[in-house]
OpenMM code with the backbone's topology and positions (N, CA, C; nanometers):
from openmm import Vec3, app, unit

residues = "UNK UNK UNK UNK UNK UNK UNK UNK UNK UNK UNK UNK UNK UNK UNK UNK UNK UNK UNK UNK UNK UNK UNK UNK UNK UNK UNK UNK UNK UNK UNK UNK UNK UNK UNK UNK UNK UNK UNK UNK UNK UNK UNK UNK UNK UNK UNK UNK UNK UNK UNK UNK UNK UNK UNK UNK UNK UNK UNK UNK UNK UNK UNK UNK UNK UNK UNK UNK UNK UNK UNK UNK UNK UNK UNK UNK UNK UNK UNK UNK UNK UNK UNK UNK UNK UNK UNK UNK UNK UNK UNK UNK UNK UNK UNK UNK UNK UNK UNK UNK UNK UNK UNK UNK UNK UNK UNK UNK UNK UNK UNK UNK UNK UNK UNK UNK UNK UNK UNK UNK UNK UNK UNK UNK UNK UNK UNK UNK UNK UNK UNK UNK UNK UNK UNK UNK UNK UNK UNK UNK UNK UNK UNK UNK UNK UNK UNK UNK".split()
positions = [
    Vec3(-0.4087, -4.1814, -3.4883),
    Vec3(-0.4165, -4.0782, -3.3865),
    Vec3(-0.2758, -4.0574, -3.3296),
    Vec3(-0.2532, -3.9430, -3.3045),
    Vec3(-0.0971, -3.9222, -3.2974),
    Vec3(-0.0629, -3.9377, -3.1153),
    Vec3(0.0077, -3.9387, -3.0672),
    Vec3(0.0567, -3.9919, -2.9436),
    Vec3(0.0185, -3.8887, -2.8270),
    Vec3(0.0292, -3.7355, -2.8649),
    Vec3(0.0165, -3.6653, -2.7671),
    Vec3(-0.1435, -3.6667, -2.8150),
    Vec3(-0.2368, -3.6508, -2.8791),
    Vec3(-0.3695, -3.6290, -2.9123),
    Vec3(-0.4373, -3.7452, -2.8210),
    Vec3(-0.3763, -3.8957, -2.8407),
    Vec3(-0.4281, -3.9332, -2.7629),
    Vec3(-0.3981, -3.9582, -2.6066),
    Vec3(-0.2739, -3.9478, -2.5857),
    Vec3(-0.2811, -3.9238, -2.4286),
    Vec3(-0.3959, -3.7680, -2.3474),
    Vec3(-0.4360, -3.7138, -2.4360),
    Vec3(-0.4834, -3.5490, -2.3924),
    Vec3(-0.6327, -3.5926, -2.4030),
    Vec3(-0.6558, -3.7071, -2.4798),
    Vec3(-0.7976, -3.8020, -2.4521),
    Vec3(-0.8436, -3.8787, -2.3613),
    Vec3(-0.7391, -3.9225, -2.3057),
    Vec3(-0.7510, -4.0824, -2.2042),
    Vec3(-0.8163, -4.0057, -2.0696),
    Vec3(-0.7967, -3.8780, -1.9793),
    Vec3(-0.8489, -3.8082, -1.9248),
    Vec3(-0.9516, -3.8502, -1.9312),
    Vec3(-1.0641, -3.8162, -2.0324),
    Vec3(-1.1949, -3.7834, -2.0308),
    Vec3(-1.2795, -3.9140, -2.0494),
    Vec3(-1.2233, -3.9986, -2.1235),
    Vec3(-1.2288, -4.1366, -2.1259),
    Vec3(-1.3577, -4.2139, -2.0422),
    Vec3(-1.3521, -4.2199, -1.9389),
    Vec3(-1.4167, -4.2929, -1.8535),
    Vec3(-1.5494, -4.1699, -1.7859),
    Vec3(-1.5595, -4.0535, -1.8553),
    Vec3(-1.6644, -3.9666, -1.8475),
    Vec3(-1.7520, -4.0072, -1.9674),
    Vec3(-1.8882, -4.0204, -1.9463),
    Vec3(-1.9980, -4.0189, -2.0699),
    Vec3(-2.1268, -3.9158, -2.0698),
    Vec3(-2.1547, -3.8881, -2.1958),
    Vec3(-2.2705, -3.8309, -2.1740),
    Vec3(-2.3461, -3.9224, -2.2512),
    Vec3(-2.4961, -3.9627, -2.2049),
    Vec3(-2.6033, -4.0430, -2.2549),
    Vec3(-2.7002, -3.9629, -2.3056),
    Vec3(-2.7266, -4.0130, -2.4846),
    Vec3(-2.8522, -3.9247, -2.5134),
    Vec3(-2.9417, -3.9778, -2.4431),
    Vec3(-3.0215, -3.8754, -2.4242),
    Vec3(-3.1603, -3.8593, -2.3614),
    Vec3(-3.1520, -3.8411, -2.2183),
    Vec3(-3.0614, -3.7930, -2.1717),
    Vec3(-3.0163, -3.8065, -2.0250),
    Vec3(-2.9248, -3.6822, -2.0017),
    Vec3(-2.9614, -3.6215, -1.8623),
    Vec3(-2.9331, -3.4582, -1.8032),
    Vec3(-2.7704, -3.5409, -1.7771),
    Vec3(-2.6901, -3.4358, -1.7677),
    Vec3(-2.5732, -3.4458, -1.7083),
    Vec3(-2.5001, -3.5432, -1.7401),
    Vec3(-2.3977, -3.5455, -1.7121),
    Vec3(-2.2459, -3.6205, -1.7190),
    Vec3(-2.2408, -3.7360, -1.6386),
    Vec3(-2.2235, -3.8917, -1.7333),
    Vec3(-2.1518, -3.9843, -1.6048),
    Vec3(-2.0591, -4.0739, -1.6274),
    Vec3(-1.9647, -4.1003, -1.4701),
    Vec3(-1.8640, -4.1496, -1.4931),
    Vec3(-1.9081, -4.3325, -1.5056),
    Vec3(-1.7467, -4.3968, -1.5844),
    Vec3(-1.8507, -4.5466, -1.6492),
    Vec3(-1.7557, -4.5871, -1.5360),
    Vec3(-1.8303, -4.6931, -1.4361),
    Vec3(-1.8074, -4.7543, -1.3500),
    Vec3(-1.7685, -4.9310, -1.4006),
    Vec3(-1.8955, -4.9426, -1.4214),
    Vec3(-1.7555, -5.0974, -1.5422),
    Vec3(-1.8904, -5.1253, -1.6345),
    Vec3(-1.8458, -5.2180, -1.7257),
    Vec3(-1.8752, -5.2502, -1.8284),
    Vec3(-1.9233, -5.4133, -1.8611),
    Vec3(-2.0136, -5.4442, -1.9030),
    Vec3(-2.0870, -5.5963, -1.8314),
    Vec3(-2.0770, -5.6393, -2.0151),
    Vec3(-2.1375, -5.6990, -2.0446),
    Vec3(-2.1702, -5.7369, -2.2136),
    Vec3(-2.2382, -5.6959, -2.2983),
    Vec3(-2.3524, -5.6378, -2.2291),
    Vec3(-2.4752, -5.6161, -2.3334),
    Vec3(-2.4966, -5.4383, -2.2399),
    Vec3(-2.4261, -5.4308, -2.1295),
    Vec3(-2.4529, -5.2701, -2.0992),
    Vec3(-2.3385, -5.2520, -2.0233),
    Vec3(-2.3719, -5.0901, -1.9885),
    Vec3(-2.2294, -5.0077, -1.8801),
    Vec3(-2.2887, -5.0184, -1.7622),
    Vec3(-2.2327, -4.9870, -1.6538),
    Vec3(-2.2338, -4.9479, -1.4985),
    Vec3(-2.2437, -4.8368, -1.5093),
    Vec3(-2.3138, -4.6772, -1.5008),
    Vec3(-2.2642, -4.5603, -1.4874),
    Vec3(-2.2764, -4.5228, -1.3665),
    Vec3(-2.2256, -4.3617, -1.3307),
    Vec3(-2.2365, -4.3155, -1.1932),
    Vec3(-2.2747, -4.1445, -1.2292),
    Vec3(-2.4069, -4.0878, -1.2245),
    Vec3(-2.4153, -3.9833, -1.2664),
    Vec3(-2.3240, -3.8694, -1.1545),
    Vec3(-2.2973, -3.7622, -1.2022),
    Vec3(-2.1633, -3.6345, -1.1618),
    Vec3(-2.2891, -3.6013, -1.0807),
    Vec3(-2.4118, -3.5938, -1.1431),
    Vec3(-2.4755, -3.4625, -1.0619),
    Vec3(-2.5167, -3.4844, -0.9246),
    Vec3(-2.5864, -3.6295, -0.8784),
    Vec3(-2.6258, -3.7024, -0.7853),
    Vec3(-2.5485, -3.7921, -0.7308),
    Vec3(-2.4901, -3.8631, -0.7501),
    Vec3(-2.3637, -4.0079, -0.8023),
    Vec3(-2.4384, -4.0974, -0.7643),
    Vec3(-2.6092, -4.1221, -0.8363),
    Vec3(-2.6950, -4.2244, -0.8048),
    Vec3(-2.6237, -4.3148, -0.9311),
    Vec3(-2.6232, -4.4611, -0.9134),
    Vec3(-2.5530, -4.5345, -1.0115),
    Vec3(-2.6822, -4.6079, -1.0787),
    Vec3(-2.6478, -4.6349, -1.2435),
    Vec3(-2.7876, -4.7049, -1.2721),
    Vec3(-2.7381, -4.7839, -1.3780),
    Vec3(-2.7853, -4.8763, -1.4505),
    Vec3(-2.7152, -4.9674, -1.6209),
    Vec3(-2.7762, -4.8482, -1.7106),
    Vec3(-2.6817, -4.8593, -1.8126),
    Vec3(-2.6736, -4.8172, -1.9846),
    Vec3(-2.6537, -4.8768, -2.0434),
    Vec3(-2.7760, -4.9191, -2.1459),
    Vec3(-2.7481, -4.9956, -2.2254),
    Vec3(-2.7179, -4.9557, -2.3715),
    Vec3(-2.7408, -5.0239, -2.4999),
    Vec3(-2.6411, -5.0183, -2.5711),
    Vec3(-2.8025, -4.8887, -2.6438),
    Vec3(-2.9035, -4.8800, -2.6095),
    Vec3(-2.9412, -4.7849, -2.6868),
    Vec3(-2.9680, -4.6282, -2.6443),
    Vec3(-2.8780, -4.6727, -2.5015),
    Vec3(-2.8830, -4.4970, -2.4616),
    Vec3(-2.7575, -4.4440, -2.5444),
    Vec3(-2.6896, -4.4497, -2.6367),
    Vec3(-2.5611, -4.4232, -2.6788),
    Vec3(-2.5024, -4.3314, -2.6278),
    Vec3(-2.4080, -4.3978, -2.5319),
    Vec3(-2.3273, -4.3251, -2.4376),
    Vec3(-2.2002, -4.3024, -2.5764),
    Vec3(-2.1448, -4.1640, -2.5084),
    Vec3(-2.0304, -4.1110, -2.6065),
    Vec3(-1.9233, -4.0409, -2.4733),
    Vec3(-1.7989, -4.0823, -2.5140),
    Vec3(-1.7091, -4.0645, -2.4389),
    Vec3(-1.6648, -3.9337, -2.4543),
    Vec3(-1.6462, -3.8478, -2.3744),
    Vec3(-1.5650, -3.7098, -2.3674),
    Vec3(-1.4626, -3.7254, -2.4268),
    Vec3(-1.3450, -3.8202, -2.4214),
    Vec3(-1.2821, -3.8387, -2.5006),
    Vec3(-1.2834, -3.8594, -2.6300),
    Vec3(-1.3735, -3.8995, -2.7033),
    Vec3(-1.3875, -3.9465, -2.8277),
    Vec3(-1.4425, -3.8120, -2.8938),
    Vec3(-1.4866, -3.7118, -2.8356),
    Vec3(-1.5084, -3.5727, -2.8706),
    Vec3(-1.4164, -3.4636, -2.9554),
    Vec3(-1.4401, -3.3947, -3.0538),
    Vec3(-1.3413, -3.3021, -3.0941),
    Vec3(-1.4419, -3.1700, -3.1434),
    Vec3(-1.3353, -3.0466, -3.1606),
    Vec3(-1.4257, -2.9573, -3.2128),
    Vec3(-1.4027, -2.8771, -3.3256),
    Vec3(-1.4773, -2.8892, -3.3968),
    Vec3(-1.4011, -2.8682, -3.5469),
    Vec3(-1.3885, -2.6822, -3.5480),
    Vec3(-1.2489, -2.6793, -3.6212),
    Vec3(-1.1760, -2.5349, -3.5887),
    Vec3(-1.1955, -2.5306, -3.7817),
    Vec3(-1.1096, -2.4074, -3.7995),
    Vec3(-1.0845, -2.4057, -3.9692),
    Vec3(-0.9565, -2.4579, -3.9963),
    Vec3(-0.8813, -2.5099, -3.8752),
    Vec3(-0.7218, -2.5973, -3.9427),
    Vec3(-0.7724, -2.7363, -3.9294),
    Vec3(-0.8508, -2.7968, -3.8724),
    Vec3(-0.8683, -2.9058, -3.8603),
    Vec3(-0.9982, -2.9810, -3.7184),
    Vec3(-0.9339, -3.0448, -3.6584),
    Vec3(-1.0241, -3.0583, -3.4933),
    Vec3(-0.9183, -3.0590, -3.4084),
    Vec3(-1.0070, -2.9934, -3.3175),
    Vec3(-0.9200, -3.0070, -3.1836),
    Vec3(-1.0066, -3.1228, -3.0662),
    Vec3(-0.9476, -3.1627, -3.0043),
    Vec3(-0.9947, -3.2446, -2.8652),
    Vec3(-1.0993, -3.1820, -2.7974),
    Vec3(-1.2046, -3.2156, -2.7211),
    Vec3(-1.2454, -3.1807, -2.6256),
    Vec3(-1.2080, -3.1194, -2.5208),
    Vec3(-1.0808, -3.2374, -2.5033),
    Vec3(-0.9747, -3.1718, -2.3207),
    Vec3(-0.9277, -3.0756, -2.3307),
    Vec3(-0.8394, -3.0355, -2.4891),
    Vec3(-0.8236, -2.9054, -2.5247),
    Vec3(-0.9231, -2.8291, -2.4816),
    Vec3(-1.0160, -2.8115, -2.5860),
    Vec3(-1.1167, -2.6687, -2.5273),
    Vec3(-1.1628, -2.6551, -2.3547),
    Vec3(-1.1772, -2.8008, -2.3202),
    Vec3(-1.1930, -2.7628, -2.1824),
    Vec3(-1.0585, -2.7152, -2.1077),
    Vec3(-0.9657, -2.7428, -2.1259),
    Vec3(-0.8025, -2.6881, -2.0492),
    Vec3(-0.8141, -2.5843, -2.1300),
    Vec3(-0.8944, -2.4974, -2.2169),
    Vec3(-0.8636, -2.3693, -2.2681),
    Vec3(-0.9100, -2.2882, -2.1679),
    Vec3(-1.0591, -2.3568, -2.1201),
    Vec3(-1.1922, -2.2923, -2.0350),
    Vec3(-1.1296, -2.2780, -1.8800),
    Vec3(-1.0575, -2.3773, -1.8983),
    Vec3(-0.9935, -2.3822, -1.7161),
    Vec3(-0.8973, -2.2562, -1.6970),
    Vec3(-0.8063, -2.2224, -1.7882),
    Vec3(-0.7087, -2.1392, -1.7846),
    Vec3(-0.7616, -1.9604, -1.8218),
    Vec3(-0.8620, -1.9761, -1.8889),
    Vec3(-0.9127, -1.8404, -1.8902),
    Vec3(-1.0193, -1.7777, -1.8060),
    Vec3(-1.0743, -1.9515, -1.7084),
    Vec3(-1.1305, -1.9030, -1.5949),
    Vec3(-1.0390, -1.9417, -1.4567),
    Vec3(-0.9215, -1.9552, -1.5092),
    Vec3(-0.8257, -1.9647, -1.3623),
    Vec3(-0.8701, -2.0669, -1.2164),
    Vec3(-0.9272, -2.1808, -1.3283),
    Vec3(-0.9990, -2.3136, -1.2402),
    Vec3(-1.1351, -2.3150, -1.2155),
    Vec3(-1.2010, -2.1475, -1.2544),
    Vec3(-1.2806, -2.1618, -1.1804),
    Vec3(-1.3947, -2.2112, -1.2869),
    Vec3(-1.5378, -2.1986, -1.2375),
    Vec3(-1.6688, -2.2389, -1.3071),
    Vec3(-1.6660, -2.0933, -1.4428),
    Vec3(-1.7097, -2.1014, -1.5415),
    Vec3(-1.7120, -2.0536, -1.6416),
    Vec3(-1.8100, -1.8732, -1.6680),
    Vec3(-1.7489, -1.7907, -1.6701),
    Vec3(-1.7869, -1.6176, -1.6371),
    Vec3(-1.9288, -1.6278, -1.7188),
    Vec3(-1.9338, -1.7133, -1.8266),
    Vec3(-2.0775, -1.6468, -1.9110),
    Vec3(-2.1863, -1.7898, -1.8706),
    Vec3(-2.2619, -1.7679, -1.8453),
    Vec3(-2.3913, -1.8223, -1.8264),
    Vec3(-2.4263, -1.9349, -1.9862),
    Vec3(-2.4180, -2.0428, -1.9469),
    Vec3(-2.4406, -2.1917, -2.0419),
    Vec3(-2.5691, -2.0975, -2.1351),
    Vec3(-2.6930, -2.0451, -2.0470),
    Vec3(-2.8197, -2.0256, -2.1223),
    Vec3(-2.8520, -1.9143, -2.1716),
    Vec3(-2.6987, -1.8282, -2.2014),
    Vec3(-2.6795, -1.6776, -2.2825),
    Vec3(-2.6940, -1.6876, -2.3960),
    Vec3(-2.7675, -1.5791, -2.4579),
    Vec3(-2.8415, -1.5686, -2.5996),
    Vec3(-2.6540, -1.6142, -2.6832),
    Vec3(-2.6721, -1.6723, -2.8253),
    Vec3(-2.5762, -1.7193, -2.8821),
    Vec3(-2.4793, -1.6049, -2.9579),
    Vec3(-2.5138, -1.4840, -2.9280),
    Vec3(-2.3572, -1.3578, -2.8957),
    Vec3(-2.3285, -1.3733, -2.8746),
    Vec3(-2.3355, -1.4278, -2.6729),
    Vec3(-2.2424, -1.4293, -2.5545),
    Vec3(-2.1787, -1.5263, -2.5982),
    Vec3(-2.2409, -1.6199, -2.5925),
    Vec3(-2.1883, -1.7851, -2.6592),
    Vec3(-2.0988, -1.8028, -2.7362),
    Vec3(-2.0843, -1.7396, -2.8731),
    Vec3(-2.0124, -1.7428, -2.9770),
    Vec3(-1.8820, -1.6205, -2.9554),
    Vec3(-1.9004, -1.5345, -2.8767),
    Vec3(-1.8114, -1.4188, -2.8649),
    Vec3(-1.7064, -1.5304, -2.7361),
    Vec3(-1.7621, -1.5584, -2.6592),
    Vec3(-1.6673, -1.6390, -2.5643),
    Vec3(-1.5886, -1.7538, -2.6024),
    Vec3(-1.6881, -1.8063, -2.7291),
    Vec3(-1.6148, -1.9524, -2.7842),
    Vec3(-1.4873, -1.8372, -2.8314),
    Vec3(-1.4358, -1.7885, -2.9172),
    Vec3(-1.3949, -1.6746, -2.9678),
    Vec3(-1.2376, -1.6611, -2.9014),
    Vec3(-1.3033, -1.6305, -2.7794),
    Vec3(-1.2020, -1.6259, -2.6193),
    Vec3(-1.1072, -1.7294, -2.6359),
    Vec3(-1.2114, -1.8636, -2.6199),
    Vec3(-1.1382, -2.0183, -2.5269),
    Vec3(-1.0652, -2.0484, -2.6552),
    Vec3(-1.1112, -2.0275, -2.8052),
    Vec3(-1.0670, -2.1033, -2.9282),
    Vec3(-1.1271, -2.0262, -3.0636),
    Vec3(-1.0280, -1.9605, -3.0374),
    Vec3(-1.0568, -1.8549, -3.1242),
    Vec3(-1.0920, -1.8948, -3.3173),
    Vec3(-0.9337, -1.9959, -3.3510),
    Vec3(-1.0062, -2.0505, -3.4652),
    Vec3(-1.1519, -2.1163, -3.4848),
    Vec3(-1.2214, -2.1559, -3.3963),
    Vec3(-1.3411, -2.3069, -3.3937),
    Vec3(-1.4202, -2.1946, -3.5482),
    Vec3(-1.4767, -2.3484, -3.5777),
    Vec3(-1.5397, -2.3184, -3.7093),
    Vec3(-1.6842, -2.2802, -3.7076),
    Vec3(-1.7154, -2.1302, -3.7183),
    Vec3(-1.8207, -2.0361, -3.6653),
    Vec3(-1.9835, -2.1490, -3.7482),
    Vec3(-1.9165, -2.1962, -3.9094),
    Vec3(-2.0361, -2.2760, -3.9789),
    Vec3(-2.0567, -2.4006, -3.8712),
    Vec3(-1.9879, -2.4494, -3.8473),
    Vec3(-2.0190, -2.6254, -3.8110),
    Vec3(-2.0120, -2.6332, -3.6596),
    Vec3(-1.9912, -2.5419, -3.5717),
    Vec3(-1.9950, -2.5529, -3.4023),
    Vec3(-2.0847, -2.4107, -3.3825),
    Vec3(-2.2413, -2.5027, -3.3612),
    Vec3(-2.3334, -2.4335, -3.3141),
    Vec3(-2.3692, -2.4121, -3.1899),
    Vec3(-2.4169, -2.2787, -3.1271),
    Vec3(-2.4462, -2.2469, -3.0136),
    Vec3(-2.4960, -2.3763, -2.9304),
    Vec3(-2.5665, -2.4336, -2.9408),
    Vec3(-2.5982, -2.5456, -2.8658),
    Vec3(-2.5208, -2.6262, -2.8504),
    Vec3(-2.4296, -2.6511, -2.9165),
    Vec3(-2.2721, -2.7065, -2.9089),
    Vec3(-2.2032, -2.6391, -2.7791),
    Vec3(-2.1779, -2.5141, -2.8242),
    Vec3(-2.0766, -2.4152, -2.6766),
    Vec3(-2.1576, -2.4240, -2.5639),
    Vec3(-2.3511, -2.4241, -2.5465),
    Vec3(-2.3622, -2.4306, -2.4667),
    Vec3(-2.3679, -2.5897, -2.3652),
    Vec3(-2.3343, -2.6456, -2.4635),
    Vec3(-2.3353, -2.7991, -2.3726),
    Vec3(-2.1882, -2.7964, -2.3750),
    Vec3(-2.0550, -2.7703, -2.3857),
    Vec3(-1.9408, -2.7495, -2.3609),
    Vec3(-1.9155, -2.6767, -2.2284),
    Vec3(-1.9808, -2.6084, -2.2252),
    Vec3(-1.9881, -2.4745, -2.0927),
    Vec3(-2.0871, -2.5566, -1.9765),
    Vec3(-2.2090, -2.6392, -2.0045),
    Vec3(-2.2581, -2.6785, -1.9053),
    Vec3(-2.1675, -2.8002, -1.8737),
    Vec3(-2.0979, -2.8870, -1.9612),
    Vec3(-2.0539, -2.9981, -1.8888),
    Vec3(-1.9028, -2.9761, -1.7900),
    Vec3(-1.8053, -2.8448, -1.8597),
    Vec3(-1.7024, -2.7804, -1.7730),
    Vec3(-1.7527, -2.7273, -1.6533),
    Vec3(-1.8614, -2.6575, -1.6395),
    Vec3(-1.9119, -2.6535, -1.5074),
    Vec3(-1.9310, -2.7572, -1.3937),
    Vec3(-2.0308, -2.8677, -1.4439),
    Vec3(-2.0139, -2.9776, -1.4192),
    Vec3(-1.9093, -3.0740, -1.3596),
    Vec3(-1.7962, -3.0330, -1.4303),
    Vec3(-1.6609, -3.1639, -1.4064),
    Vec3(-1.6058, -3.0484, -1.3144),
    Vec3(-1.6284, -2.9325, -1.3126),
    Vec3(-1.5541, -2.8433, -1.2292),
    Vec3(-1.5995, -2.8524, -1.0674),
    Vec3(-1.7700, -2.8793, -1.1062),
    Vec3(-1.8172, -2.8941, -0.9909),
    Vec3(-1.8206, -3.0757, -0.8647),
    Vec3(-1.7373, -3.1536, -0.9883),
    Vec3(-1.7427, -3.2892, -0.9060),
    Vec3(-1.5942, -3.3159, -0.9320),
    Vec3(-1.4927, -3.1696, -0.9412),
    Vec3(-1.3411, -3.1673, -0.8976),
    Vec3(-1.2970, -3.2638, -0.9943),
    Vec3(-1.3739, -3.2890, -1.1366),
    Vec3(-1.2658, -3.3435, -1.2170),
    Vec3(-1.1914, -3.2051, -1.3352),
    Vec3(-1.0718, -3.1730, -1.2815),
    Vec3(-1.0251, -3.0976, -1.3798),
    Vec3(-0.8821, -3.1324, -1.4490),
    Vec3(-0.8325, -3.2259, -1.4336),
    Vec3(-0.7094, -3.2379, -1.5366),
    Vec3(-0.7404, -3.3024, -1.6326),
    Vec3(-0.8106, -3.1843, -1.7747),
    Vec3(-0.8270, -3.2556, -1.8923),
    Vec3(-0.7405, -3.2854, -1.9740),
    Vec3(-0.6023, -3.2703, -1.9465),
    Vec3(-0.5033, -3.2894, -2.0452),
    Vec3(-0.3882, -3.4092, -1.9447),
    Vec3(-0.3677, -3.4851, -2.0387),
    Vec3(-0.2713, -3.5696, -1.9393),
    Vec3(-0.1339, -3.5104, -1.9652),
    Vec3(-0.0715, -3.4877, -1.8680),
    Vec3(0.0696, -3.4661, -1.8687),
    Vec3(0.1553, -3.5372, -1.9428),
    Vec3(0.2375, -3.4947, -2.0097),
    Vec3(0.3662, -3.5367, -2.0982),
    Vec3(0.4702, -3.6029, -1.9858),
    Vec3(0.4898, -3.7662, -1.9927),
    Vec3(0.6184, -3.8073, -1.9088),
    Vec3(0.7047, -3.8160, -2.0053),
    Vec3(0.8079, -3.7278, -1.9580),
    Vec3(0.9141, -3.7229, -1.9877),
    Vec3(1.0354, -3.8675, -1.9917),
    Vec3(1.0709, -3.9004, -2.1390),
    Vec3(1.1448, -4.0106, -2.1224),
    Vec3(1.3093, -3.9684, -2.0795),
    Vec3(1.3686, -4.0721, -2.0141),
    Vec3(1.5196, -4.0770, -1.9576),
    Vec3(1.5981, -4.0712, -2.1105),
    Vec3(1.6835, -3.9996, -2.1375),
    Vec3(1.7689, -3.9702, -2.2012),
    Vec3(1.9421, -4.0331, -2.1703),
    Vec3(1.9392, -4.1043, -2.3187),
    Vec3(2.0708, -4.1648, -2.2686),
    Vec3(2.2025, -4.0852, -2.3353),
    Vec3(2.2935, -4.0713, -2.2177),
    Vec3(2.3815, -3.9998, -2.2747),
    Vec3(2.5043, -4.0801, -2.3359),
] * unit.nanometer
topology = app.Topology()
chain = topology.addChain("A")
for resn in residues:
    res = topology.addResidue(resn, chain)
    for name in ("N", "CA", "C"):
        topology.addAtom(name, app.Element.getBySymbol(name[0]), res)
């Protein structure tokens, strides 16, 4: 994994989504046999264990026709074409709206293999992190000292 790909990951990192489970949560710590989480929507805290398979936002990509891109990418695409704000098309718009907007945020994404139910859980969870003020999905580039 190349250096800037994964610093533009570490962001999202400590966000999970659990199958079988509404909404986004952040991992509060990590015990042996399960996680600590803290759900975004409520911030009621509860254990995850190893068969809710939690998957890290970070560990996410979305396959384009050059290759994949990151998650934080498409979401820092979504932030900048909604100017911070919560997202113009509706998560539960017939898959036109859906696919014409993916279009917008990432224009290459690969129309065969990123299905509407894909964009619309992309669009509900940017709402989401928008709405519990997590938005810097890309980590900033530190600049190293240069020796002259």
């Amino acid at each position: 994994m190349s250096a800037q790909l994964e610093n533009n990951t570490k962001m999202l990192k400590k966000i999970l989504s659990l199958s079988g489970k509404p909404g986004l949560y952040r991992l509060i710590s990590q015990g042996r046999n399960m996680l600590v989480v803290e759900s975004l929507i409520n911030g009621k805290r509860m254990p995850s264990y190893a068969g809710d398979n939690a998957v890290s936002l970070g560990d996410i990509a979305v396959f384009t026709t050059e290759g994949d891109v990151p998650l934080a990418q498409v979401l820092e695409n979504i932030k900048i074409k909604e100017n911070g704000g919560k997202t113009a098309v509706d998560p539960k718009s017939d898959h036109y709206k859906l696919r014409a907007y993916m279009v917008e945020v990432l224009p290459n994404y690969d129309k065969d293999r990123v299905y509407p139910s894909d964009i619309k859980k992309m669009l509900t969870w940017y709402n989401l992190l928008i709405d519990s003020n997590i938005t810097d999905f890309l980590a900033e580039e530190k600049k190293e000292p240069t020796e002259e």
